[in-house]
N, C-alpha and C positions, 0 to 999 in steps of 0.2 A: 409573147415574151421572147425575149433575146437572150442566146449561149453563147459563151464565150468561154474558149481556154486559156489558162493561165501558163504557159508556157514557162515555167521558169528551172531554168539549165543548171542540172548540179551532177557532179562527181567526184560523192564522198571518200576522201582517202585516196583519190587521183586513183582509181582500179580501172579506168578506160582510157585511151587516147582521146585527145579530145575531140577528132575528127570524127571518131563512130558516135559522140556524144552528139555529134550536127546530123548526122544520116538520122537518129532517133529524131532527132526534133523535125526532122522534114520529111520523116515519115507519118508523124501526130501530122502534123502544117498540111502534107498530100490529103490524110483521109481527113481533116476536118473540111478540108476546100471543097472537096466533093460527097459531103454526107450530111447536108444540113446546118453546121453550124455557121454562126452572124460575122465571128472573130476569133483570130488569135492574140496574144498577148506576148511581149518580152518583154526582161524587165533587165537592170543594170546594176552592177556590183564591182566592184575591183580589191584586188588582192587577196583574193581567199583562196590561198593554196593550200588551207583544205580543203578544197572541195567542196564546201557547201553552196556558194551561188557562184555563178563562174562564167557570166556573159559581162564582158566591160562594157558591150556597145549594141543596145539593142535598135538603134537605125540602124546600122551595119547589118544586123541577121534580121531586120526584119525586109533589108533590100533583095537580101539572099533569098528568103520566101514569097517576094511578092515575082521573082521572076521566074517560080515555079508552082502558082498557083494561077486561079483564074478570076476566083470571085468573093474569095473571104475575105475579110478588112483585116488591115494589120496596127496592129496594136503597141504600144510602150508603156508598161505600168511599172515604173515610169523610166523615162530621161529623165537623170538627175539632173537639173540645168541650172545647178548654181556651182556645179564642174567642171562646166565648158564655156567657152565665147560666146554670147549669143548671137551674133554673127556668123559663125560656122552652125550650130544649131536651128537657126532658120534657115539659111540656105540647103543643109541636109535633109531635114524633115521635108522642104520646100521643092528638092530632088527626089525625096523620097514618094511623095504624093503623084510625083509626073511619071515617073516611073513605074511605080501602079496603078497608074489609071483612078486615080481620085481614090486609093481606100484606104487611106491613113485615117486612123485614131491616135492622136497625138496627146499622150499620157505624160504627164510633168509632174517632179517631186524634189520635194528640197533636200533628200539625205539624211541618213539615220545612223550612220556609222562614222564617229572620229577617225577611225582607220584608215577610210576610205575619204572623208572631209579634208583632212586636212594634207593628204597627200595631191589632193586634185585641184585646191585653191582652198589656199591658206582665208581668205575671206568669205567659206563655208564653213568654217570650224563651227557645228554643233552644240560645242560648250556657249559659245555666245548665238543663242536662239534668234536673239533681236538683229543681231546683224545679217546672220544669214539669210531670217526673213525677207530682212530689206533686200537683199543680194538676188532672191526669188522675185520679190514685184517688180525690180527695174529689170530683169532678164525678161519678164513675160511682155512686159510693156515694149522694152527692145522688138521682142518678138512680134506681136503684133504691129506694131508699124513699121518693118520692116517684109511683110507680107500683104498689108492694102496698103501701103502708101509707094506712088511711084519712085519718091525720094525722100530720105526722112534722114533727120538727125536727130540728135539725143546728147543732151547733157544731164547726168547724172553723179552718183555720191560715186559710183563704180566704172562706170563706164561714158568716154566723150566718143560721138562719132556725128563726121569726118572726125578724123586727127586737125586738131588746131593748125594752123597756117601752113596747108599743103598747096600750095600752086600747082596747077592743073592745065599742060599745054601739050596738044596735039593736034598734027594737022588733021587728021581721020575721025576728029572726035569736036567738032566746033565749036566755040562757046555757048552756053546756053544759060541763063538766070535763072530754070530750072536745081542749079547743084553745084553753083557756082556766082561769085561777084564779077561780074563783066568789067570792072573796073583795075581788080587786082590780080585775077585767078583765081582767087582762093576759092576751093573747095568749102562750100556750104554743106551741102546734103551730099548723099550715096543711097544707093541703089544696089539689091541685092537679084540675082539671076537665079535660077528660073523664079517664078511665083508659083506659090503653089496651084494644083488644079484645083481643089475644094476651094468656094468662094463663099466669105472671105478670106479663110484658110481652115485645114483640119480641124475635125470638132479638138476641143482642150479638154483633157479630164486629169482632177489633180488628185493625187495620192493621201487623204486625208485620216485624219485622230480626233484629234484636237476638235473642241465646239468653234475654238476661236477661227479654224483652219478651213471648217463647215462654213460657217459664216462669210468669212472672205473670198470663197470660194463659189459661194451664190450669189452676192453683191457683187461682182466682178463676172457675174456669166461663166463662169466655169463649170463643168458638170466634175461629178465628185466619182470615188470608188474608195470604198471602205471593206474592210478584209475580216477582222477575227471577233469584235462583241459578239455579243449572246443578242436571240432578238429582243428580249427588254431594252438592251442598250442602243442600239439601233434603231428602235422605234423613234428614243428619244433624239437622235441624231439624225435620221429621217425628217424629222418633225423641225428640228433648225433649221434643215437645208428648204424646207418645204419655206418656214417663213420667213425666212430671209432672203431667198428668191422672191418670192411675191412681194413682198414690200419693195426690194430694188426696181422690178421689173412693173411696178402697179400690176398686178394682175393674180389670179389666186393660179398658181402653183398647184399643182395635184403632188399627192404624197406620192414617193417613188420615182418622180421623174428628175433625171439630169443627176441619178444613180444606180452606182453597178453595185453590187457585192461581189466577192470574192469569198470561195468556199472550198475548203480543203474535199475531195471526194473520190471516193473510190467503193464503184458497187463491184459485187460478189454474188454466188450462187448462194451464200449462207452471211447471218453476221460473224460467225464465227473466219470465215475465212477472210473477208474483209480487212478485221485485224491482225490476223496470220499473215497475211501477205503485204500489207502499208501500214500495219498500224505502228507499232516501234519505228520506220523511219519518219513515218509524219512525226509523235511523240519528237524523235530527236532535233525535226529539223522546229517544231517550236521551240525545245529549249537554246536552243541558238539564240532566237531571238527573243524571246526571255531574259537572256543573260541578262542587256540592257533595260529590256520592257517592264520586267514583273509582268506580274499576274493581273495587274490590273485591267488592263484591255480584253480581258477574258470573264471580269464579274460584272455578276447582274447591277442594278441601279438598290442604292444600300447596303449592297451585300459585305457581310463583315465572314475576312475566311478565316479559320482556324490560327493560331500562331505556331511557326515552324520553326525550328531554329536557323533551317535556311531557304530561302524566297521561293527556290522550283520545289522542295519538298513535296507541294500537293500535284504538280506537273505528273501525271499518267492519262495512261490512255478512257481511263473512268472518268477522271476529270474534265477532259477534253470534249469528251464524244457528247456526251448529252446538250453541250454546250454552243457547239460550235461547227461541229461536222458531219458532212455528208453519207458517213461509212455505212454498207451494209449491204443487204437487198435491195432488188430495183424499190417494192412497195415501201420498203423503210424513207428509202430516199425519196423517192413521191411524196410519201407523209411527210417532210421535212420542208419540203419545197413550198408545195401545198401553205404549210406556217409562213413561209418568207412572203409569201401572198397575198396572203390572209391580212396579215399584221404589219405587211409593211407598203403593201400595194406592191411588192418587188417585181421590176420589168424587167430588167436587166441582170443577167448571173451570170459568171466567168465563174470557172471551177481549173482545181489544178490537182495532177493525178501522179504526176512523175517524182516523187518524193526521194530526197538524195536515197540511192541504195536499192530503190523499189526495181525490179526487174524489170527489163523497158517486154516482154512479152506479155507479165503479166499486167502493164501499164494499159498496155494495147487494149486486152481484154475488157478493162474496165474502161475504156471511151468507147469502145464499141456495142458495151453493153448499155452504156449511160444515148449514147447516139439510137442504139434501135428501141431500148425503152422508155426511157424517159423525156426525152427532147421529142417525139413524135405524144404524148400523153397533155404536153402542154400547148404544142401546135396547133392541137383539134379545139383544144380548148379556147386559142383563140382565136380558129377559124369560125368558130359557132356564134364568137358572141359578134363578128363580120356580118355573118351571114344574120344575123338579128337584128343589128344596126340597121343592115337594110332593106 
């Protein structure tokens, strides 16, 4: 089984400069690199001068960590890349890979905030899902033939490349029918620098909800990560991603593979202090994302909740926990784990502990705890069933 931290950077109420908020994070990044874990994770947000998410650019801090660690993989859950060029976006991720020596995880996501949609390209606006979509498949497509192909072009609804009738003449640079018409100049095709190390570039894992999101996500070879259902709900989306992969790929899929989960956690000496110390800023930082969401990405399959007069009403930390998260004692956590196992064949975990407000000492505490008890409990366990294989 594979751990990963979810690394995601917040400072509620702006109470820190945000320079001590990057020594915390490369403090996590330092002890994860050297204590066992697979990966880190950063993730991307704009404008929340509250404080709640507060990284614009996780290639940027994840180039920051990859040139002061040695052997963890670095993560994006996600690049928003229907924000940016895809052009600048593959040659960064594409820098980014060479620069660490092949340990990009190259996490993609189409954007969940108007706020942030429509300030970063107007042809992400979220209110219209179907165009955005579309704005998502031709950036990834950009992307990938722009990393195995030596020269590629692209006509699309969103984006032409070359630019239409660029005459192309240098003596240093000699004609070639390669990326060019020998007849006229015109630039045909272009070519991005460097290529990534990973061939045929960084594995792809996309940010997904949606059945329909699962789906498109396995027919297209993408590995997925999913964050907050219950595991009833997850079984079932498990279970998409499982046959919709096999069928694309003719071949049977194992449940669990080509997915992570994401798991709010934070262990403690007691359960009681668990939520003494993160529970109220975990509780806050879901209703954040509530606002938009509801509750529904939180109920089981059927489940019918209560009527409230207003949608977070049932939002507490009771509500949550049985549900969804990791909080507690190491054995509580184990036990919990153990289920995502059990019931989902789960390979892959990414956990995130730094909750807006949580104190980064007692943050510490709980990766350190989660690092010497629980990630060494499931190691063995699949050292043994190695050593059985053979």
């Amino acid at each position: 089984m594979k751990f990963g931290y979810f690394c995601n950077s917040t400072n509620w109420n702006n109470k820190k400069k945000y320079n001590q908020i990057l020594k915390e994070i490369r403090e996590i990044a330092d002890y994860c690199d050297t204590n066992s874990w697979d990966s880190i994770w950063f993730t991307e947000h704009h404008f929340s001068h509250e404080g709640m998410e507060i990284c614009p650019n996780p290639i940027m801090l994840s180039a920051d960590i990859a040139a002061r660690t040695k052997q963890i993989r670095i993560g994006q859950a996600a690049t928003i890349i229907t924000f940016w060029n895809p052009i600048r976006i593959a040659e960064d991720i594409a820098l980014l890979d060479n620069l660490s020596n092949g340990r990009v995880e190259a996490g993609i996501g189409r954007g969940i905030y108007g706020r942030e949609a429509l300030n970063m390209n107007i042809n992400a606006d979220t209110k219209d899902n179907k165009k955005n979509f579309r704005l998502f498949e031709e950036t990834i497509s950009i992307l990938k033939k722009a990393w195995t192909e030596e020269f590629f072009d692209h006509d699309g609804e969103f984006y032409k490349y070359p630019t239409p009738n660029f005459e192309w003449s240098h003596d240093m640079s000699p004609p070639n029918d390669k990326f060019m018409d020998l007849k006229t100049n015109i630039m045909k095709k272009i070519s991005i620098v460097p290529k990534p190390l990973q061939k045929p570039h960084p594995p792809l894992w996309q940010v997904v909800d949606s059945n329909s999101s699962i789906e498109w996500a396995a027919k297209n070879g993408i590995n997925t990560i999913m964050w907050i259902p219950t595991v009833q709900t997850l079984k079932k989306r498990f279970q998409v991603y499982k046959n919709a992969r096999s069928e694309a790929e003719q071949r049977n899929v194992e449940l669990g593979d080509g997915v992570c989960l994401v798991r709010d956690m934070f262990i403690a000496n007691s359960m009681e202090e668990a939520r003494e110390k993160a529970g109220e800023q975990m509780v806050n930082y879901i209703k954040w994302v509530c606002h938009w969401r509801g509750l529904g990405n939180h109920m089981n399959p059927n489940e019918e909740l209560p009527y409230t007069e207003n949608k977070l009403d049932l939002l507490n930390y009771d509500f949550l926990h049985k549900r969804n998260m990791l909080f507690g004692t190491v054995d509580y956590v184990i036990s919990k784990i153990e289920e995502l196992k059990k019931e989902l064949n789960l390979q892959y975990l990414q956990v995130w502990s730094n909750f807006p407000d949580v104190k980064h000492e007692d943050c510490m505490k709980s990766i350190k705890l989660f690092t010497e008890k629980i990630i060494p409990h499931f190691k063995s366990q699949d050292n043994s069933k190695i050593k059985q294989a053979s």
